[in-house]
N, C-alpha and C positions, 0 to 999 in steps of 0.2 A: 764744482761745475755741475754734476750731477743736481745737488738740489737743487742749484737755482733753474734750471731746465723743470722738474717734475713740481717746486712750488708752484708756479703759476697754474700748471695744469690743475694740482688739485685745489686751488681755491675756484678756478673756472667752475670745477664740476659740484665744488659745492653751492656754489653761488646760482649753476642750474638749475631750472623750473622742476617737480617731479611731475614725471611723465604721468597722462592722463590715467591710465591705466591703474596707476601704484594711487593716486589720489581716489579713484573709485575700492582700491581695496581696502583702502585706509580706512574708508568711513563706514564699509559694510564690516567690516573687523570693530571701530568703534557701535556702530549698533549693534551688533551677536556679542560684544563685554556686556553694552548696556541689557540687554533680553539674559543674560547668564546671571547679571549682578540680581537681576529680579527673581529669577525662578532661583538663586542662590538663598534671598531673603525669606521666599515664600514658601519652598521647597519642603514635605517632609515624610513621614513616613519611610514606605520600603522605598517609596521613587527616588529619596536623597542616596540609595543606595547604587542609583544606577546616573544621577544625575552631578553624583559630588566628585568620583574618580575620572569623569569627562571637563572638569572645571566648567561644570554647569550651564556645558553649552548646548543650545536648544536642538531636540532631533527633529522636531517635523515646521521649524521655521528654517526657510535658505535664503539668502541676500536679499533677509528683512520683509520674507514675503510666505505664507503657508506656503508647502509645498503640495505636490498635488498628490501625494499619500494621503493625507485629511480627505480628501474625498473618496478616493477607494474605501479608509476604514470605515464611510457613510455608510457609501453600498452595502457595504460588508455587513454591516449592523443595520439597516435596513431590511435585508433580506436573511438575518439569521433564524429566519423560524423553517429554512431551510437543513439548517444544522443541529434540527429542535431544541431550539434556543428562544427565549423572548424579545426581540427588538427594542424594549422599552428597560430591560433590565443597563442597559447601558447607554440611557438618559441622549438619544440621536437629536430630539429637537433642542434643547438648550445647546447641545453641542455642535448644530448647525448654526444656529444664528451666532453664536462665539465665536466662529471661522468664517461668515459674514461679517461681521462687525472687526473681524484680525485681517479681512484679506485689503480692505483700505485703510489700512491704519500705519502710522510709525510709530507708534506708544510702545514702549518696551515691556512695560505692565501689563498688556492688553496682550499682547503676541505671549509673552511670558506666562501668562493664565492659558493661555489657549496650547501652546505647545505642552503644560500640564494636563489639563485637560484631556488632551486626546492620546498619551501617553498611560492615562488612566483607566481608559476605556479598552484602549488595545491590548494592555495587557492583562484587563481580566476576561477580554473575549479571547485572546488565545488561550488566554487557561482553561477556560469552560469547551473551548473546543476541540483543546485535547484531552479532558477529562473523560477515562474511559467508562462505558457503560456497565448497570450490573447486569444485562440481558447476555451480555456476551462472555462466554467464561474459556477462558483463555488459561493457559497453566504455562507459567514464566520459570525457567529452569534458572536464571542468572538475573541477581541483581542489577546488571550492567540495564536490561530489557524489560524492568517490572514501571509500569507507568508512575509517575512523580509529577507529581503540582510543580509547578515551576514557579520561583519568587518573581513579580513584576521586574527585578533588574536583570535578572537572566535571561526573560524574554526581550525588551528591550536590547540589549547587548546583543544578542544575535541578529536584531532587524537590523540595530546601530552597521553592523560590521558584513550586511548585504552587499553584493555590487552593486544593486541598486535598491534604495530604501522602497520606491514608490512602484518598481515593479515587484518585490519582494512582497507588500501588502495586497495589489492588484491582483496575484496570481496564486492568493494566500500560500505564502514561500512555506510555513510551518509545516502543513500537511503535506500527504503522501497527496501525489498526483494522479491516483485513483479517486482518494476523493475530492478534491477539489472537482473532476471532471466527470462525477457521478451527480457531486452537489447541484453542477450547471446544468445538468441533463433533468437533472428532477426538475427545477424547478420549468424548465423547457414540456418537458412532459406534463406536467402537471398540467402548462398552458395549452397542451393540444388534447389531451384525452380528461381532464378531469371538467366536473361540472354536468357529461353527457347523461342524459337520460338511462335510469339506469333497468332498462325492460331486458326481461330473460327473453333470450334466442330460444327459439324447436332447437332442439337439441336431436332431433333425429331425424332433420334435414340436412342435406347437403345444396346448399345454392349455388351457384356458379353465375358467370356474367354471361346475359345475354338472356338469362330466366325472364317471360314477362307477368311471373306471379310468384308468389311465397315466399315476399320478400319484405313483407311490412313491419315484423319486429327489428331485422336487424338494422332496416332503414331510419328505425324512429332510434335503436341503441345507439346509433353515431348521427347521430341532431341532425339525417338530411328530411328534407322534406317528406308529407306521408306520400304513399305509393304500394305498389307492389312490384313493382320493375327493379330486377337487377342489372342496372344500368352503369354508365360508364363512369357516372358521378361513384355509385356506390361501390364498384370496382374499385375505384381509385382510392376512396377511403378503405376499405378495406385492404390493399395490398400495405396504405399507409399504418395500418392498426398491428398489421400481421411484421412488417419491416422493425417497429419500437416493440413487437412485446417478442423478439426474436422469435420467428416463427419464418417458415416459407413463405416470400411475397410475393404468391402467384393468387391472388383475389378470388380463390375459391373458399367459399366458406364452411369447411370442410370441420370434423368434432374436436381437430384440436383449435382452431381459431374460435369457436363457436365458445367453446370450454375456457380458453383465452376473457372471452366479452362477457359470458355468466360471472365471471369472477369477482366485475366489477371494480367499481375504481379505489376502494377503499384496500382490496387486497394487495394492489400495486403501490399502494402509497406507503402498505406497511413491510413490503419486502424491500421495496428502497432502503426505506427509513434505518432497517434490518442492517443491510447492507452496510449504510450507512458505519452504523455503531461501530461494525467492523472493519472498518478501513478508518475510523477513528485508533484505531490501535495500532497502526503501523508508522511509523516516523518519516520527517522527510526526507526528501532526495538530500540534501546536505548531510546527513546521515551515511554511510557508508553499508548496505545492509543488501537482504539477498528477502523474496518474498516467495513463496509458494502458495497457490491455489488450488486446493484437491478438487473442487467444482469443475475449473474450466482446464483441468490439467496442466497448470503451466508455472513457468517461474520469469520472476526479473529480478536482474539485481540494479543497484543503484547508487551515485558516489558523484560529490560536486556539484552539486543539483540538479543530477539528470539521471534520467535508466540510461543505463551504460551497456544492457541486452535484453532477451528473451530467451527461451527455448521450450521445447515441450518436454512434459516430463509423463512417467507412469507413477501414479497414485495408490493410494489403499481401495481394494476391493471394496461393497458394503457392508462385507462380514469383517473386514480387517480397516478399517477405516483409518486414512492419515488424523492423526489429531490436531487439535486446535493447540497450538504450542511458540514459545518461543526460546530463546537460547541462544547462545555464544557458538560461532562455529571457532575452534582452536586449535583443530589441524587434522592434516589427510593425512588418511593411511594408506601407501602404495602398495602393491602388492596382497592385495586383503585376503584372509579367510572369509568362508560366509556359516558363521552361527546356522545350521538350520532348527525354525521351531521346532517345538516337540511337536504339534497336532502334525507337521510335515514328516515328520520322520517316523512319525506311526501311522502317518494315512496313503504315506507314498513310495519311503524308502524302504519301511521295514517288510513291505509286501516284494518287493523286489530283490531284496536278498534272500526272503525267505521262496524265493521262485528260483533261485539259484545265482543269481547277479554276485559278483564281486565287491565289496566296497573300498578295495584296495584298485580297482578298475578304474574303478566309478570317480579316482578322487577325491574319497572322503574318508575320514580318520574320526572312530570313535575316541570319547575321552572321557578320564573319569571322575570330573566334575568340570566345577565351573569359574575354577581359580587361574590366577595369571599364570601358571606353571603345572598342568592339568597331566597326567599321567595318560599316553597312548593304551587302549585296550585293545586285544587280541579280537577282530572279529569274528572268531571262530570260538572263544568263550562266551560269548553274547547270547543271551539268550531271547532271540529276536522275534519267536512267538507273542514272548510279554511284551516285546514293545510293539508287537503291532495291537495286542490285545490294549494296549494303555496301562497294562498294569506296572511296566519298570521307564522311565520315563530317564531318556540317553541324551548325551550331549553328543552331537554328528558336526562335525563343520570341514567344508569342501577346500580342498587347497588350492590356493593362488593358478592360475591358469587361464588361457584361453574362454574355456568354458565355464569360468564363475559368475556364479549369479551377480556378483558385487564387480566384476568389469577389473577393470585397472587400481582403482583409486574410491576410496570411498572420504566423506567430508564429515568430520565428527562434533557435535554439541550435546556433551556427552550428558543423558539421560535415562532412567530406566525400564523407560519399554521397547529400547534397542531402535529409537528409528533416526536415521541419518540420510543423506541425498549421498548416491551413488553410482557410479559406472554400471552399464548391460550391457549383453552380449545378444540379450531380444529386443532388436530391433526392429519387427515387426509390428508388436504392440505399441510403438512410437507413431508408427504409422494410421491408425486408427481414431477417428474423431474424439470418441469416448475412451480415457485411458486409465480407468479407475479399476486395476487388474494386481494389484501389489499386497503384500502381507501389510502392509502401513510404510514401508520405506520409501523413499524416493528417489527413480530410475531417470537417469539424468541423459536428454537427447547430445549433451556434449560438456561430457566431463573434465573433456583436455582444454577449449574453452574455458570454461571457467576458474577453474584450476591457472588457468593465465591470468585472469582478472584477482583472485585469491593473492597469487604471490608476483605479481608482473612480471613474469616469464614463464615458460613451458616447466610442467613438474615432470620428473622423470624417477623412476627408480634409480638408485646405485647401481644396485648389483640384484640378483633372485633372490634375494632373502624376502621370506614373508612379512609380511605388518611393520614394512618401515614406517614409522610414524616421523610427521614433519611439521613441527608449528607454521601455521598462520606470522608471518610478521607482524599485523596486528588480527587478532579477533576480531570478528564479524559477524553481526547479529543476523540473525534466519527467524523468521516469522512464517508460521505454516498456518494458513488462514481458510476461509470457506467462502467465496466470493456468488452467489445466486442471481445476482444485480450488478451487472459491470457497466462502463460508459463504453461506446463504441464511438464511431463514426455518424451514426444517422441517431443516437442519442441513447437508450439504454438498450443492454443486452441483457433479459434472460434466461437462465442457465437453469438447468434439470435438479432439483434438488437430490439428488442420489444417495445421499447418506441420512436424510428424512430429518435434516437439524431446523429447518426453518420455523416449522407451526407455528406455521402464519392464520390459515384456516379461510375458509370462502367468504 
């Protein structure tokens, strides 16, 4: 009984029409075989290596139509001498009229050509725009963070597996999102300050708005009209000149905007450029990674294609300068000692014991060397004259406490000039615009923060034991960088060169 009941059903439902929907799938799955079978036949090189384990199915053709990725990678290669790149080295006119002649077509040869094509081009412009510079010299602690050319299927396969292919291109997904939005700034800037007349300012003037004379050089520097009136026109240009080259935008034109416009446009184009290179070396948001800036004192970290934070940080002095550095962070220390230098402990502690100070007070325990199991010294056998003199040169470091220079927790990527991001207890110097006050280590505005983002939940000691060490669940790349040109808001920021690396020159 049963099957004579459910026969007729299923021969009904076979015998049914396929729904509109399934007929339209059908035939955009028959076109994307047909455009696979082609880019299958024609397919060769590295690209069969990223086109053969997809079963040769097209990345930048969708239901038989370019998608609109093809035109971002235009732009993109249109305007890469942004990225001091040539436009022409990745052949933009034939590959525009190929994506004209693909976007009215149903030939599967013709779509299949073009979806190679532009597969071709994208992934030697991401390589040439990750390829880092010799101008910039960086010192990589960990293979994991030493820059690598990437094979065309590699990069392919990450745009392939974007959430979205076409905002992934749009918003060039590869790089770090500094510069993608310095790259835009430039090119923004360029259109507002470059091409201007390039006449020296008096330089031992000061103009203000409202002057009705002494004001025809700086009038003719920013292309307004001639005159001598410092009028409300050239206010305005001016507070706009003073706003992009970060300066105060109060329209006085005062020796540092003046010093600003002597500079010329050539100087700005090459501290970009500067900039640039180095923020070419930092990886993207999909990337999982922590950034410091010793310029603008600050850190971000980043994970899933996005900074995930901010904070301020204390940097190297310009006698102790943070370095240009990369490396694995692989795990905190709770509870830290703080190593102090020698120049420290001959320029500040040794004078202080020898004034009568404790160093059993004070928190700190000499030792007698520099091994992982260092023998305690007797302060009172020391002979502390020499070490203030430099001649016996001591190993001092402060214990775990309240009052440690290294705070709670310090983050390690471990290298040999001792410098790691850390907990403080001066929080003061946090507070300060300029925070470039540190032996070269880095003073962390919130250690417990990120320390959350590190291990996804709060990090805590056990118990008082000193130097518990605690891996990282996975390692995590730290990029200690020099940033003098940042993107802002109103388009470029910048920044005081304080450790004198740019020589750029006027």
């Amino acid at each position: 009984m049963l099957r004579s009941i459910l026969l007729p059903v299923c021969l009904l439902a076979a015998a049914a029409p396929m729904p509109a929907a399934a007929q339209v799938g059908t035939v955009q799955d028959a076109a994307r075989n047909s455009i696979a079978a082609e880019i299958r036949s024609s397919v060769g090189g590295k690209l069969r290596d990223f086109y053969g384990p997809r079963g040769y199915w097209p990345l930048w053709v969708e239901q038989g139509k370019v998608g609109p990725q093809a035109g971002a990678l235009l732009n993109l290669i249109e305007t890469a001498d942004a990225d001091g790149l040539k436009p022409s080295d990745y052949d933009p006119n034939p590959l525009r009229d190929l994506i004209r002649q693909a976007q009215g077509s149903s030939d599967p040869r013709l779509l299949a050509r073009t979806d190679l094509a532009l597969s071709k081009a994208f992934s030697a412009l991401v390589d040439d725009m990750r390829k880092p510079s010799k101008k910039v010299k960086v010192r990589y602690l960990d293979p994991e963070v030493q820059p690598q050319s990437l094979a065309p299927a590699e990069i392919l396969r990450s745009a392939a597996v974007a959430p979205s292919f076409a905002e992934y291109v749009r918003s060039v997904g590869w790089m770090n999102p500094f510069y993608v939005k310095l790259r835009d700034a430039r090119v923004a800037f360029d259109k507002r300050w470059g091409g201007l007349p390039q006449t020296q300012v008096p330089a031992d003037l000061k103009l203000r708005p409202g002057m009705k004379s002494g004001a025809s050089a700086l009038r003719r520097r920013l292309g307004l009209t001639e005159g001598a009136a410092y009028d409300k026109a050239l206010a305005a240009k001016v507070k706009a000149f003073q706003a992009d080259h970060g300066l105060k935008p109060d329209g006085v034109a005062g020796a540092q905007t003046v010093e600003a416009l002597n500079r010329g446009d050539g100087y700005y184009a090459r501290l970009i450029a500067l900039n640039l290179e180095r923020l070419r070396l930092l990886p993207s948001p999909w990337v999982r990674h922590v950034v410091v800036d010793a310029a603008s004192a600050r850190l971000w970290y980043f994970g899933k294609g996005q900074q995930d934070g901010t904070m301020k940080v204390v940097v190297g002095a310009k006698e102790s300068q943070t370095p240009m550095m990369a490396g694995m962070i692989r795990y905190a220390t709770v509870n830290p000692y703080w190593n102090i230098p020698y120049d420290l402990v001959q320029r500040k502690l040794a004078p202080r014991i020898l004034d009568g100070a404790s160093l059993t007070k004070l928190r700190y325990e000499a030792l007698s060397d520099w091994s992982a199991n260092p023998r305690p010294l007797d302060p009172g056998t020391i002979d502390w004259q020499a070490v203030a003199d430099g001649r016996t040169e001591l190993r001092v470091r402060q214990l775990p406490g309240g009052n440690n220079a290294m705070g709670k927790v310090k983050f390690m990527f471990p290298n040999d000039l001792g410098i790691y991001l850390h907990d403080t207890p001066a929080r003061d110097l946090l507070a300060k615009p300029a925070r470039q006050f540190s032996n070269g280590c880095v003073r962390l505005e919130d250690a417990a923060r990120l320390g959350r983002w590190f291990f996804g939940k709060p990090l805590r000691a056990e118990s008082g034991k000193p130097e518990q060490h605690v891996p990282l669940p996975q390692p995590v790349p730290v990029y200690l960088t020099y940033l003098t040109a940042m993107p802002s808001a109103g388009g470029v920021q910048f920044l005081p060169d304080v450790y004198g690396r740019d020589g750029i020159g006027d």
